[in-house]
DODO-805718 format. One record per residue (C-alpha): residue number from 0; residue in one letter; x, y, z. Coordinates in nm, 2 decimals. Layout:
residues N
seq: NUM, type: A, u: X, v: Y, w: Z
...
end
This chain:
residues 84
seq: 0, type: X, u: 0.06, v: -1.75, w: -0.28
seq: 1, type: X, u: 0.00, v: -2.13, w: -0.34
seq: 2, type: X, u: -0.39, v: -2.11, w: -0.37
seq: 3, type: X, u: -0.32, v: -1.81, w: -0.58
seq: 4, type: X, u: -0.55, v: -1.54, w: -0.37
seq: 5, type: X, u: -0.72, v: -1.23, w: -0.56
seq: 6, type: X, u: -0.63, v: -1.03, w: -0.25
seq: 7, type: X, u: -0.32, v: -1.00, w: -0.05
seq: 8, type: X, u: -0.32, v: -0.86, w: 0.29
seq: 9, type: X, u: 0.01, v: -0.75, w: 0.39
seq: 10, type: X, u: 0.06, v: -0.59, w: 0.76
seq: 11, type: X, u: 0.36, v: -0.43, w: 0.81
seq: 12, type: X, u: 0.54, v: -0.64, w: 0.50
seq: 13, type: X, u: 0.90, v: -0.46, w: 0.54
seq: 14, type: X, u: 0.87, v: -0.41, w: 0.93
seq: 15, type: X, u: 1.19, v: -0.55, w: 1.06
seq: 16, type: X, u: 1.36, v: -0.60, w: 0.80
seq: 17, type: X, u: 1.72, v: -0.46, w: 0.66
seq: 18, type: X, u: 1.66, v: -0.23, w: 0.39
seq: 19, type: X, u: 1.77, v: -0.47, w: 0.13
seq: 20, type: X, u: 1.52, v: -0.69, w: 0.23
seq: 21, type: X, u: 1.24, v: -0.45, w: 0.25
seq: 22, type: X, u: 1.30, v: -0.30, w: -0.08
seq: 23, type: X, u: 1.30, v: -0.67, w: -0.24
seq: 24, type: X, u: 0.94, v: -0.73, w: -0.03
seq: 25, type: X, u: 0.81, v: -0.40, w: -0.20
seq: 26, type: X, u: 0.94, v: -0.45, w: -0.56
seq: 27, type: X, u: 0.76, v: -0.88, w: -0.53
seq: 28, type: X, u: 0.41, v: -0.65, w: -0.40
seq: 29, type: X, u: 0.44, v: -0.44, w: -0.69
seq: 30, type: X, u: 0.49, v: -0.72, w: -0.95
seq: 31, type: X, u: 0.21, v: -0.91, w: -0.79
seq: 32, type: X, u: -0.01, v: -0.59, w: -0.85
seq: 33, type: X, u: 0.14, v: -0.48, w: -1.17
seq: 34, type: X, u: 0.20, v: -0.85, w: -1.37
seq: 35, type: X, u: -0.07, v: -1.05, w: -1.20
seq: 36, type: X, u: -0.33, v: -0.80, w: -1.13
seq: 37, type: X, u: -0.35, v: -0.88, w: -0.73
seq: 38, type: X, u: -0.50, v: -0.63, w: -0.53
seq: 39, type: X, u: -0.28, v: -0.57, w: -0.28
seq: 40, type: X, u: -0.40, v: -0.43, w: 0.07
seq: 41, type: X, u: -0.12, v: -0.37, w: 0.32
seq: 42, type: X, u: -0.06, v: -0.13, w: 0.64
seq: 43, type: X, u: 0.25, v: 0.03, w: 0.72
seq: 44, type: X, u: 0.34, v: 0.32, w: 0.94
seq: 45, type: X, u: 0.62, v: 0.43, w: 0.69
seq: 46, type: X, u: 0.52, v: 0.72, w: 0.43
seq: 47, type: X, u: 0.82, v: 0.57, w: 0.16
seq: 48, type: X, u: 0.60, v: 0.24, w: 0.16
seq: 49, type: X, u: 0.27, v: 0.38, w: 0.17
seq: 50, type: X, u: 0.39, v: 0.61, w: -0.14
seq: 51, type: X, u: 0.43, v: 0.28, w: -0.36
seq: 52, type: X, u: 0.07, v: 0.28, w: -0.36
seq: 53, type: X, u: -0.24, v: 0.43, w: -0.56
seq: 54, type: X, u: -0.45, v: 0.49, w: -0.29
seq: 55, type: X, u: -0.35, v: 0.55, w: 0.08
seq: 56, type: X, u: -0.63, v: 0.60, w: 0.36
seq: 57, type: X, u: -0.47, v: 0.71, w: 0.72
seq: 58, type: X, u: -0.64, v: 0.60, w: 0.98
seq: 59, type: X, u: -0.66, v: 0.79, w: 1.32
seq: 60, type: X, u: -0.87, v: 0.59, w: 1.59
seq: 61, type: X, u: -0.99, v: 0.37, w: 1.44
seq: 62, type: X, u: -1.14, v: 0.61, w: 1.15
seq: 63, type: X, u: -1.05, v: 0.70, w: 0.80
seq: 64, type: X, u: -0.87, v: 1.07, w: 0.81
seq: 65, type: X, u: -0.79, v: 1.14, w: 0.49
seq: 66, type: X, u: -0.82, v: 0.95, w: 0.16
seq: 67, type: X, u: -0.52, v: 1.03, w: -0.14
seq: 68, type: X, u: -0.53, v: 0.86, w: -0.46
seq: 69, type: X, u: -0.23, v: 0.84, w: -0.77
seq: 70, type: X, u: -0.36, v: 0.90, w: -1.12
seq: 71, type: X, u: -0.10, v: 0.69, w: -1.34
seq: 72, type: X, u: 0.18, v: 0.82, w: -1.19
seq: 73, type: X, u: 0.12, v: 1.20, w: -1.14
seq: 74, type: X, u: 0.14, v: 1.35, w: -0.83
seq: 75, type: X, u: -0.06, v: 1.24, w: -0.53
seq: 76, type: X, u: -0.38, v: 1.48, w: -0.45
seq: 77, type: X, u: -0.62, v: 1.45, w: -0.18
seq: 78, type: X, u: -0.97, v: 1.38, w: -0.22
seq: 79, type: X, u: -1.15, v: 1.38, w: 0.07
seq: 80, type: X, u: -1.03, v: 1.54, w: 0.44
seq: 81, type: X, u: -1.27, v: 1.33, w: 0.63
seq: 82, type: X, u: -1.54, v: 1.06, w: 0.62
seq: 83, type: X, u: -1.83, v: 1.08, w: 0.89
end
Protein backbone atom coordinates (compact mmCIF):
# COMPACT_ATOMS: atom_id res chain seq x y z
CA UNK A 1 0.00 0.00 0.00
CA UNK A 2 2.98 2.51 0.49
CA UNK A 3 3.60 3.13 -3.35
CA UNK A 4 -0.08 3.40 -3.42
CA UNK A 5 -0.69 0.66 -6.44
CA UNK A 6 -3.86 0.89 -8.90
CA UNK A 7 -4.10 -2.88 -8.52
CA UNK A 8 -4.04 -5.12 -5.67
CA UNK A 9 -3.55 -8.72 -6.04
CA UNK A 10 -4.70 -10.53 -3.14
CA UNK A 11 -4.20 -14.64 -3.09
CA UNK A 12 -6.05 -16.28 -0.58
CA UNK A 13 -6.34 -12.77 1.69
CA UNK A 14 -8.44 -14.53 4.62
CA UNK A 15 -6.84 -18.06 4.24
CA UNK A 16 -5.76 -18.90 7.72
CA UNK A 17 -7.03 -16.64 9.46
CA UNK A 18 -9.77 -16.66 12.52
CA UNK A 19 -12.88 -15.38 11.35
CA UNK A 20 -12.54 -12.12 13.04
CA UNK A 21 -9.56 -11.54 11.26
CA UNK A 22 -10.80 -12.49 7.86
CA UNK A 23 -13.91 -10.51 7.98
CA UNK A 24 -11.62 -7.27 8.99
CA UNK A 25 -9.24 -8.39 5.76
CA UNK A 26 -12.52 -8.35 3.54
CA UNK A 27 -14.21 -5.08 4.92
CA UNK A 28 -10.07 -3.04 4.35
CA UNK A 29 -10.50 -4.81 0.41
CA UNK A 30 -13.77 -3.42 0.12
CA UNK A 31 -12.94 0.12 1.29
CA UNK A 32 -9.89 0.11 -0.84
CA UNK A 33 -12.30 -0.68 -3.84
CA UNK A 34 -15.26 1.30 -2.68
CA UNK A 35 -13.37 4.77 -1.13
CA UNK A 36 -10.15 4.69 -3.17
CA UNK A 37 -11.26 3.12 -6.34
CA UNK A 38 -8.51 0.14 -6.27
CA UNK A 39 -9.16 -2.60 -8.45
CA UNK A 40 -8.93 -5.33 -6.49
CA UNK A 41 -8.03 -8.87 -7.92
CA UNK A 42 -7.89 -11.73 -5.42
CA UNK A 43 -8.39 -15.74 -5.51
CA UNK A 44 -10.03 -17.62 -2.90
CA UNK A 45 -11.52 -21.06 -2.86
CA UNK A 46 -14.34 -19.84 -0.44
CA UNK A 47 -17.86 -18.91 -2.20
CA UNK A 48 -18.71 -16.25 1.06
CA UNK A 49 -15.46 -14.25 -0.13
CA UNK A 50 -15.78 -14.63 -3.69
CA UNK A 51 -19.49 -13.28 -3.22
CA UNK A 52 -17.98 -9.76 -1.97
CA UNK A 53 -17.16 -9.31 -5.44
CA UNK A 54 -18.70 -7.85 -8.82
CA UNK A 55 -17.34 -10.25 -10.98
CA UNK A 56 -16.15 -13.81 -10.20
CA UNK A 57 -14.49 -16.10 -12.98
CA UNK A 58 -13.97 -19.95 -11.73
CA UNK A 59 -11.31 -21.43 -13.08
CA UNK A 60 -11.08 -25.31 -13.71
CA UNK A 61 -7.55 -26.39 -15.13
CA UNK A 62 -6.21 -23.83 -15.71
CA UNK A 63 -9.27 -22.28 -17.82
CA UNK A 64 -12.06 -19.81 -17.29
CA UNK A 65 -15.47 -21.95 -16.52
CA UNK A 66 -17.90 -19.75 -15.96
CA UNK A 67 -17.94 -15.83 -15.77
CA UNK A 68 -20.78 -14.12 -13.13
CA UNK A 69 -21.08 -10.53 -12.80
CA UNK A 70 -23.23 -8.11 -9.81
CA UNK A 71 -25.20 -5.24 -11.34
CA UNK A 72 -25.16 -2.67 -8.23
CA UNK A 73 -26.13 -4.94 -5.88
CA UNK A 74 -28.87 -7.16 -7.48
CA UNK A 75 -28.58 -10.68 -7.65
CA UNK A 76 -25.65 -12.44 -9.31
CA UNK A 77 -26.53 -13.83 -13.05
CA UNK A 78 -24.26 -15.71 -15.28
CA UNK A 79 -23.05 -14.53 -18.40
CA UNK A 80 -21.21 -16.78 -20.11
CA UNK A 81 -20.91 -20.94 -19.39
CA UNK A 82 -17.58 -21.18 -21.10
CA UNK A 83 -14.73 -19.40 -22.99
CA UNK A 84 -12.85 -21.45 -25.77
Amino acid sequence: MATNPEIIVADEPTGNLDSESGAAILETISRLHEKHGKTILMVTHERYVAERAERILHLKDGRIEKHETKHLKSKTRKVRRDYK
